[in-house]
C-alpha positions as CSV (number, residue, x, y, z in Angstrom):
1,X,-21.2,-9.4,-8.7
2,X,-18.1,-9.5,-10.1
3,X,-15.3,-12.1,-8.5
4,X,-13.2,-11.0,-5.9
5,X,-15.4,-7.5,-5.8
6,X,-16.2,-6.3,-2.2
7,X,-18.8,-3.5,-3.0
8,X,-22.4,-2.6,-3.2
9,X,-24.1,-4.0,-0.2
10,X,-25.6,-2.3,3.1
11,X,-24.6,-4.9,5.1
12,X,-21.4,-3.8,6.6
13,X,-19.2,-6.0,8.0
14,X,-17.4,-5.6,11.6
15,X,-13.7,-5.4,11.2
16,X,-10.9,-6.6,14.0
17,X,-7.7,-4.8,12.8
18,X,-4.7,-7.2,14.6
19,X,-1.2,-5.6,14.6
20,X,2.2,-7.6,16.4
21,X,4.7,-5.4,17.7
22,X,7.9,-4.7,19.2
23,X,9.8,-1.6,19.5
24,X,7.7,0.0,16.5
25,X,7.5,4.0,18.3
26,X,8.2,5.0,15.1
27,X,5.4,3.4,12.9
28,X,2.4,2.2,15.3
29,X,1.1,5.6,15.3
30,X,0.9,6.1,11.6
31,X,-0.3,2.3,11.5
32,X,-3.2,2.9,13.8
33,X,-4.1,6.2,12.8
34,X,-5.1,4.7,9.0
35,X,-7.7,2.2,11.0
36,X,-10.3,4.6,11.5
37,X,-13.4,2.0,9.7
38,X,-12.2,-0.6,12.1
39,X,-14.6,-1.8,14.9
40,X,-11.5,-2.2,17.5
41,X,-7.6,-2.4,17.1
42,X,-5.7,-5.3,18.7
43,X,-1.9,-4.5,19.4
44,X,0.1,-7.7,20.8
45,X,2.9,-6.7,22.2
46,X,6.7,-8.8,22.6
47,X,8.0,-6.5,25.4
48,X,9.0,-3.4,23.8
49,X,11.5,-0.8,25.2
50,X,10.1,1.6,24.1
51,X,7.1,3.4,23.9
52,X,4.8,1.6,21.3
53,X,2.4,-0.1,24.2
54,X,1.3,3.2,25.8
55,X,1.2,4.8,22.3
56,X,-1.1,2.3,21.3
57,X,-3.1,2.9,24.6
58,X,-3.7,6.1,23.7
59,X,-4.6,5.7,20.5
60,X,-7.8,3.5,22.0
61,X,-6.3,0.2,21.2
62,X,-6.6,-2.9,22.8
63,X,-2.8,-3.8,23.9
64,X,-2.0,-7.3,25.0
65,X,1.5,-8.2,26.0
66,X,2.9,-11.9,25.3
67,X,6.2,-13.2,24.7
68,X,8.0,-13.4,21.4
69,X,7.1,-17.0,20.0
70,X,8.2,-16.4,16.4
71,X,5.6,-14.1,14.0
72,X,2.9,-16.9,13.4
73,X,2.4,-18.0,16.4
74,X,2.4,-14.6,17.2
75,X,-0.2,-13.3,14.8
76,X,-1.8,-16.2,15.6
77,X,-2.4,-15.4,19.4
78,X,-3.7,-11.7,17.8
79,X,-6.3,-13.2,15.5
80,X,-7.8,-15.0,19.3
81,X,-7.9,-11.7,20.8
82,X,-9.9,-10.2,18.3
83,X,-13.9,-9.8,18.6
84,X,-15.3,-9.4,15.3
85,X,-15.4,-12.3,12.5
86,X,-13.5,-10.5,10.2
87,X,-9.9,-9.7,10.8
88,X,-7.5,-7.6,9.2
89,X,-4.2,-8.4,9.5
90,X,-1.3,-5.5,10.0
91,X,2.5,-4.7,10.7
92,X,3.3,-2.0,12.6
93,X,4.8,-0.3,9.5
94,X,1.8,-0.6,7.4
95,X,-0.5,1.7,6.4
96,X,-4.0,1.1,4.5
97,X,-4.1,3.9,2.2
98,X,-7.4,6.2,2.5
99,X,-9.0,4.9,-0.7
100,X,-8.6,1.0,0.6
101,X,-9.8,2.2,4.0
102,X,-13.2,3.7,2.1
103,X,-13.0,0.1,0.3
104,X,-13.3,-1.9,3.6
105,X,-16.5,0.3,4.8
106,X,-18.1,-0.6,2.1
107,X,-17.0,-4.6,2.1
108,X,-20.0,-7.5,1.2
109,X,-20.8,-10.2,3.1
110,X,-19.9,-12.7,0.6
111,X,-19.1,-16.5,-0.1
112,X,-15.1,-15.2,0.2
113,X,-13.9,-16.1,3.2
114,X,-11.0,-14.1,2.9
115,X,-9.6,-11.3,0.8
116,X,-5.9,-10.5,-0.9
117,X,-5.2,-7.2,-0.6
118,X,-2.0,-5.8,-3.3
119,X,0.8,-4.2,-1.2
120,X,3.1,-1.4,-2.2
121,X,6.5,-0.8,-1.3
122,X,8.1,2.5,0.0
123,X,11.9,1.3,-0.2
124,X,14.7,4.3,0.1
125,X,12.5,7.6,-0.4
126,X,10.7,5.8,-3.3
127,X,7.4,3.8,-4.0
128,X,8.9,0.6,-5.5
129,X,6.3,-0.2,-8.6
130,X,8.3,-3.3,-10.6
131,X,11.2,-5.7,-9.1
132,X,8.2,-8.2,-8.5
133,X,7.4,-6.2,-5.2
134,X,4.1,-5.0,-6.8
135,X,0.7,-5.8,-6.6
136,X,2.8,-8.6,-3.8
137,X,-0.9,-9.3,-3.5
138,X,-1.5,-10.4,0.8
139,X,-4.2,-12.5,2.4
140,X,-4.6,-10.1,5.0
141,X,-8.7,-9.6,5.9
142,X,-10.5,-13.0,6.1
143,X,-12.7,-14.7,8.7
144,X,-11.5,-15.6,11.9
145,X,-12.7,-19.4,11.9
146,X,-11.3,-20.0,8.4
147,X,-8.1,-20.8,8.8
148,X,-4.8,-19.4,10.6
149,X,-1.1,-18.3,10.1
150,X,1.3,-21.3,9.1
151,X,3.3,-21.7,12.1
152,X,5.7,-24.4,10.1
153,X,7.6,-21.3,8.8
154,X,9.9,-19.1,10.7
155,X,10.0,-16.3,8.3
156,X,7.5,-14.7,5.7
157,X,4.4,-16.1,7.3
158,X,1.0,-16.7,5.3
159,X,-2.8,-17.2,6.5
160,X,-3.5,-20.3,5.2
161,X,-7.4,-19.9,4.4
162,X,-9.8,-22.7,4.3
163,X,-12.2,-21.2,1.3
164,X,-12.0,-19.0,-1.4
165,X,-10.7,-15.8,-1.4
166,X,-11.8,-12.4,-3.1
167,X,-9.5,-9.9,-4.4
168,X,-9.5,-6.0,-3.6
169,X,-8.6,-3.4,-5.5
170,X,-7.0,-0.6,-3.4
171,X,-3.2,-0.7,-1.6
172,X,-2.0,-1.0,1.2
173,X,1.7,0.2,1.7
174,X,4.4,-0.5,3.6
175,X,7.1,1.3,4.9
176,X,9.7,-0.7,4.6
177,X,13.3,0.7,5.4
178,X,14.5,4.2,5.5
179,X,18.4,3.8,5.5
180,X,20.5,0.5,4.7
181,X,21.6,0.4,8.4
182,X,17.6,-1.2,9.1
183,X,17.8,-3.4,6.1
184,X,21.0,-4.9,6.8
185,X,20.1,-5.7,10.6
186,X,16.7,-7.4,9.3
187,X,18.5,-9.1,6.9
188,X,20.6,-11.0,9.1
189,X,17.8,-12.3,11.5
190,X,15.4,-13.0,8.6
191,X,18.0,-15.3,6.8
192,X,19.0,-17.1,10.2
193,X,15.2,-17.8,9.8
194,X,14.9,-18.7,6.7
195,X,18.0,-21.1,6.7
196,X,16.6,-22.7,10.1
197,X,13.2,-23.6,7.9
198,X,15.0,-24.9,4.9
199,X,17.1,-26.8,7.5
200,X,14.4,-28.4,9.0
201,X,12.6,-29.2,6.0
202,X,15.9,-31.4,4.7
203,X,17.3,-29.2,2.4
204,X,21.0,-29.0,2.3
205,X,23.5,-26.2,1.5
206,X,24.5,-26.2,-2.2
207,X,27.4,-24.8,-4.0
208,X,25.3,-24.7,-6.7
209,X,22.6,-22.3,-4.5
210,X,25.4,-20.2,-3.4
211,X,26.5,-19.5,-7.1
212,X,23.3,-19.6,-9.3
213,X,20.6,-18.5,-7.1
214,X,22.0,-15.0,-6.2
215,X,22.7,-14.1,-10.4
216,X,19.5,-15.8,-11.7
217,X,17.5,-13.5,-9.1
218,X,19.5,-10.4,-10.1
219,X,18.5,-10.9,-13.6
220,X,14.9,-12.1,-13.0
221,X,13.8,-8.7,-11.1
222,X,15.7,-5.7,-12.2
223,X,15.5,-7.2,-15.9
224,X,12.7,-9.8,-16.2
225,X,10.6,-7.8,-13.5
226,X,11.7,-4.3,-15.0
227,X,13.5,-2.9,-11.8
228,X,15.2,-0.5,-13.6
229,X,12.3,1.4,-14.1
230,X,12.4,2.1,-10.4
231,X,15.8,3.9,-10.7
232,X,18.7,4.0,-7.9
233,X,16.2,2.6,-5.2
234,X,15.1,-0.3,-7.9
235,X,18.6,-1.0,-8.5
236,X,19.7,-1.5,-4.6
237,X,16.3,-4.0,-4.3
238,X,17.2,-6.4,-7.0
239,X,21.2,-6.1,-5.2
240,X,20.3,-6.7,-1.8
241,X,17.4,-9.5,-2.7
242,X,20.3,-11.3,-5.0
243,X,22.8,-11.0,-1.8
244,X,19.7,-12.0,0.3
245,X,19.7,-15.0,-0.9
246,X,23.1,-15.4,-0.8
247,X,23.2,-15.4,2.6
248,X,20.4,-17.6,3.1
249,X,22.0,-20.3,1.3
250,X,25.5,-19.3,2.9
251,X,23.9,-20.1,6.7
252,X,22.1,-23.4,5.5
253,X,25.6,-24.3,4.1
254,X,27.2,-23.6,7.4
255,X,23.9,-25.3,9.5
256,X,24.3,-28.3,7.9
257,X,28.1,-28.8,8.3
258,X,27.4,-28.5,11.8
259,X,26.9,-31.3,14.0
């Protein structure tokens, strides 16, 4: 068998798919509906106003309401609600594709104890294929006992996996923003977040971050990355990730001016 391949075996494994949510009306439907090789669907939900809990329900997912705690610890308490061993991991506004879905029915029973899956983007009306946004390869389906989400980061959380880990072939995309309005409103609670971690892991506010971060990852992704090969929508990722980072560095400045 090759390394990382999850094929030709009859043993089939049971899958958990585990999705957090909170006011996702929009996606959870399209999310859910891609899960049809999974043994049972976990939705935790934060509270949301809107419909997304009884949209799950009738879907036939299990939904479990519990407080916002910050998206590890939030993933986390998912992952304990699941039955099988194997979990797979989801945002509401991803979708696994039909060809990574046929992947998973056939996955091995293996030495892996969990698998990266590659992610692709769907940024502005366009599938995003350079910038550095693809394969964004995603530890998203491993065991339940081997490991858990990093709860020492606020933002951008990872499964960290005791074991090895295989590699899958086929994507899984996500729906990422459909107007600027959504990016921008993420983008300001994701860089509070990110500026509280860098915060509490000592690092200080730079001039230095604030004037050569922002450039050097302009360059690096539409040039080094070939994001101009993803047009208008390629052009507004590397932007708003160079001002994204602005931003970040801009807040730790101000959090650790304040006493």
């Amino acid at each position: 068998m090759k390394a990382g391949s999850a094929f030709d075996n009859i043993n089939v494994m049971k899958v958990s798919a585990v999705i957090i949510t909170f006011n996702e009306e929009e996606n959870i439907k399209r999310c859910i509906a891609s899960l049809g090789f999974a043994d049972e669907v976990v939705v935790v939900d934060s509270g949301s106003r809107d419909k997304t809990a009884q949209i799950a329900k009738e879907l036939g997912a299990l939904v479990f309401t519990h407080g916002w705690q910050g998206y590890s610890k939030q993933k986390n308490f998912a992952v304990s609600k699941a039955r099988n061993e194997w979990v797979l991991s989801l945002d509401a506004d991803e979708v696994v594709s039909p060809e990574l879905g046929e992947e998973l029915t056939k996955i091995i029973i293996s030495p892996y104890e969990g698998y990266s899956i590659p992610r692709r983007a769907f940024f502005l009306g366009r599938w995003i294929n350079h910038c550095g946004w693809y394969p964004d390869l995603q530890l998203r389906l491993f065991r339940k006992k081997a490991g858990r989400f990093d709860e020492t980061k606020q933002v951008h959380e990872r499964f960290l996996l005791n074991g090895k880990a295989g590699l899958l072939k086929n994507d899984l995309f996500h729906y990422t923003y459909t107007n600027l309005g959504q990016y921008f409103s993420t983008l300001n609670r994701y860089t509070e977040l990110a500026a509280i971690s860098m915060k509490e892991k000592g690092r200080k506010g730079r001039v230095s971050d604030l004037l050569l971060n922002p450039p050097c990852t302009f360059f690096k992704m539409y040039v080094l990355k070939f994001g101009f090969l993803d047009g208008l929508p390629g052009l507004f990722v590397c932007l708003l990730s160079s001002f994204y980072n602005f931003v970040k560095y801009a807040k730790l400045w101000e959090l650790t001016r304040k006493k």
